[in-house]
C-alpha positions as CSV (number, residue, x, y, z in Angstrom):
1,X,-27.3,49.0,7.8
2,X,-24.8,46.9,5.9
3,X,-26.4,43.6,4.3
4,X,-25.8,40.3,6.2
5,X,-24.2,38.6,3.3
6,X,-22.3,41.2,2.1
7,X,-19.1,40.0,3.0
8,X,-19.6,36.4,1.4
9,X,-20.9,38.2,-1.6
10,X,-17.9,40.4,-2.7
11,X,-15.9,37.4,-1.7
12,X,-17.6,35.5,-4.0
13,X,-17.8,37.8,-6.8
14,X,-13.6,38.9,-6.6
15,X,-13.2,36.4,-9.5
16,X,-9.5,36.3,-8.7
17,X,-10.2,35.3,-4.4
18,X,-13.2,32.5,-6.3
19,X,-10.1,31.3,-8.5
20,X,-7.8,30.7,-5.2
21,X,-10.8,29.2,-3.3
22,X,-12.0,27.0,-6.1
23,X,-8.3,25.8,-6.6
24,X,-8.3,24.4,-3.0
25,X,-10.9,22.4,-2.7
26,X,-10.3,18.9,-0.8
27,X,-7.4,20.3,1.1
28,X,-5.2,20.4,-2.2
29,X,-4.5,22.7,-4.7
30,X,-6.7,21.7,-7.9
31,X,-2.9,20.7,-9.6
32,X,-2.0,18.4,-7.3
33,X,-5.4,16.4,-7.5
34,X,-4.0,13.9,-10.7
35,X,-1.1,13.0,-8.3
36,X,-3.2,12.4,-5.1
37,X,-5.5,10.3,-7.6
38,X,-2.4,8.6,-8.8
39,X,-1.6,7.3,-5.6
40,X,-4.7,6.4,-4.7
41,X,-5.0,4.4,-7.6
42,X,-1.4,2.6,-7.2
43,X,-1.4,-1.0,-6.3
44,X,1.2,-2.4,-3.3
45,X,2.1,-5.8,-2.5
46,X,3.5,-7.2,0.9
47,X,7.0,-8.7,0.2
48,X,8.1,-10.4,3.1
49,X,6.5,-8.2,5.2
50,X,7.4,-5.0,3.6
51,X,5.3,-2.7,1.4
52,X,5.5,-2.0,-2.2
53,X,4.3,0.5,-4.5
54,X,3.7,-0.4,-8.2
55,X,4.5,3.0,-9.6
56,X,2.7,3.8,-13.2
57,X,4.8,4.0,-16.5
58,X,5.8,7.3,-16.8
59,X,8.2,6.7,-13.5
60,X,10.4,4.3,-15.5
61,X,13.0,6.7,-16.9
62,X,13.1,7.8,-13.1
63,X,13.9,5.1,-12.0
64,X,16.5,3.3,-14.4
65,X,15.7,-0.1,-14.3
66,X,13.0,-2.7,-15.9
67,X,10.9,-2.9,-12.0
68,X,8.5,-0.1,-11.1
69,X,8.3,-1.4,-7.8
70,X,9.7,0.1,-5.0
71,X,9.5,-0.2,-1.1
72,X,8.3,2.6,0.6
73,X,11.1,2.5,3.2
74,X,14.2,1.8,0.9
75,X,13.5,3.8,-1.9
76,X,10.9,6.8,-0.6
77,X,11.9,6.8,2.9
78,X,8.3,6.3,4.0
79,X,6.4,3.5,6.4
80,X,7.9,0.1,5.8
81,X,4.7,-1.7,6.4
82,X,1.6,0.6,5.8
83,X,0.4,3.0,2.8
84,X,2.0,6.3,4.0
85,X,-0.3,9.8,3.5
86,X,3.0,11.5,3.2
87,X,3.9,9.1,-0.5
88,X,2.4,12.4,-2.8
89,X,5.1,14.4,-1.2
90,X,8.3,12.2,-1.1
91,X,7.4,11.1,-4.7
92,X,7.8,14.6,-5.6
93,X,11.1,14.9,-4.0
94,X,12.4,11.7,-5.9
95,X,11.1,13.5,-9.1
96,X,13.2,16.7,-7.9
97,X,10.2,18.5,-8.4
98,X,10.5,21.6,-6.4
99,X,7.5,23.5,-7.3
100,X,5.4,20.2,-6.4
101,X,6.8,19.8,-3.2
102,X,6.5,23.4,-1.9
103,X,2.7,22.9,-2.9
104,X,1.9,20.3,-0.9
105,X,3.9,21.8,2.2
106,X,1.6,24.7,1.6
107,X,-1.3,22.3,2.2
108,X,0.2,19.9,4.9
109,X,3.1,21.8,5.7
110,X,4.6,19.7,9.1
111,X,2.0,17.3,9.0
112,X,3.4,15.9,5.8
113,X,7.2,16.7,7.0
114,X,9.9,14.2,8.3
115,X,13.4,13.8,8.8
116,X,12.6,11.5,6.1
117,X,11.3,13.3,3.2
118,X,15.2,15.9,4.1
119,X,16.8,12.6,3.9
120,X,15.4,11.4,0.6
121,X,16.5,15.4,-1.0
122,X,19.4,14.9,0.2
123,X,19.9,11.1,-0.6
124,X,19.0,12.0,-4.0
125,X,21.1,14.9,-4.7
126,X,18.3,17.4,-5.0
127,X,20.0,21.0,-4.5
128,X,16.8,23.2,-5.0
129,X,14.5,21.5,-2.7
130,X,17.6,21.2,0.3
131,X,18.1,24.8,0.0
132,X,14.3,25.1,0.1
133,X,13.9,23.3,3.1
134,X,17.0,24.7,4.7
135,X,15.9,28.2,4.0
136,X,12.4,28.4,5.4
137,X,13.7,26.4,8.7
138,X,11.7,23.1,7.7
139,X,14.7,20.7,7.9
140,X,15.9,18.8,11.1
141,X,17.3,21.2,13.7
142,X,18.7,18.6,15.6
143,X,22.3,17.4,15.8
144,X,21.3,13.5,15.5
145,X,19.7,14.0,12.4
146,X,21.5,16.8,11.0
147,X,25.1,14.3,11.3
148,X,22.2,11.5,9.4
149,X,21.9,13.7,6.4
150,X,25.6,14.7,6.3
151,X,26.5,10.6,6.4
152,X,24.0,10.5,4.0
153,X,25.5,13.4,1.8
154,X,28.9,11.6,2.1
155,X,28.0,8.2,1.2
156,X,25.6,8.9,-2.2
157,X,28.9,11.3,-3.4
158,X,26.7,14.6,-3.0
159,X,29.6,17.2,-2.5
160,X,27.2,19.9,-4.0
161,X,24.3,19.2,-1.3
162,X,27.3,18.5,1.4
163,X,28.5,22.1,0.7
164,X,24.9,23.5,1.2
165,X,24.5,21.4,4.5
166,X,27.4,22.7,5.6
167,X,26.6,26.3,5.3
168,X,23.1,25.4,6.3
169,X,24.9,24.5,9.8
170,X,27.0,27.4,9.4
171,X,24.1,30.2,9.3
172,X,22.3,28.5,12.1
173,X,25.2,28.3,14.6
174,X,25.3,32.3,13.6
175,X,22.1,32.8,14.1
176,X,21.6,31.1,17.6
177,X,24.9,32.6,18.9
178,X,23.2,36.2,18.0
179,X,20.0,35.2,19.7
180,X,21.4,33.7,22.8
């Protein structure tokens, strides 16, 4: 007769399956844990109504001018009048960081995903995390906000992001007229 714990045991002591487990503790990988902390730790103030974040220091080159505040709506694409759960996640986008971002989608996948947080990659200029987004089917599917990001493309002079939107549109037409 097997023991009762033996399952938990050789999970436990598979030093590589303790690793991954010990990584996501809190519902985040143990790497993303500073940036959650940094958020947590940002100030906001109300400006006539609307929220905004004091980002730390190290966001100045980022951003290109002498303020670190931002609005959540204008510059992140996030809730114009509350702190939005969703700010670790379009931070990393504004930061092109494409390794960041497909970590927390692995930890709050749609939950944390918007029309939004496509609109600030594309708004941006961000190739890599576009294609990422258009690749594993996580970007709008609807024409509405497809044409949105396209107007965006257009208007912030993104011909390189235009052209992957395009074929983006282009591969899903294909692959709904083979389906239907």
């Amino acid at each position: 007769m097997a023991e009762p714990h033996a399952a938990s045991t050789s999970v436990l002591t598979d030093a590589s399956l303790l690793r991954s487990i010990c990584a996501y503790q809190h519902g985040f990988f143990a790497e993303l844990l500073p940036r959650l902390q940094e958020w947590r730790a940002m100030t906001t103030t109300n400006v006539g109504g609307f929220l905004q974040y004091e980002l730390p220091p190290r966001y100045a080159l980022l951003l290109g001018d002498d303020s670190l505040a931002v609005y959540g709506s204008f510059t992140l694409y996030l809730h114009p009048f509350e702190r939005d759960a969703r700010f670790p996640l379009h931070l990393a986008i504004l930061e092109g960081q494409l390794h960041v971002v497909a970590r927390f989608l692995d930890c709050r996948g749609r939950a944390w995903l918007s029309a939004d947080a496509f609109y600030l990659a594309v708004q941006r200029g961000h190739e890599a995390i576009v294609r990422y987004l258009c690749e594993r089917r996580l970007c709008p599917s609807t024409d509405g906000p497809w044409r949105d990001a396209i107007a965006l493309a257009t208007r912030h002079k993104r011909a390189r992001v235009l052209s992957l939107l395009e074929a983006a549109q282009e591969n899903d037409a294909k692959r709904r007229h083979v389906t239907t």
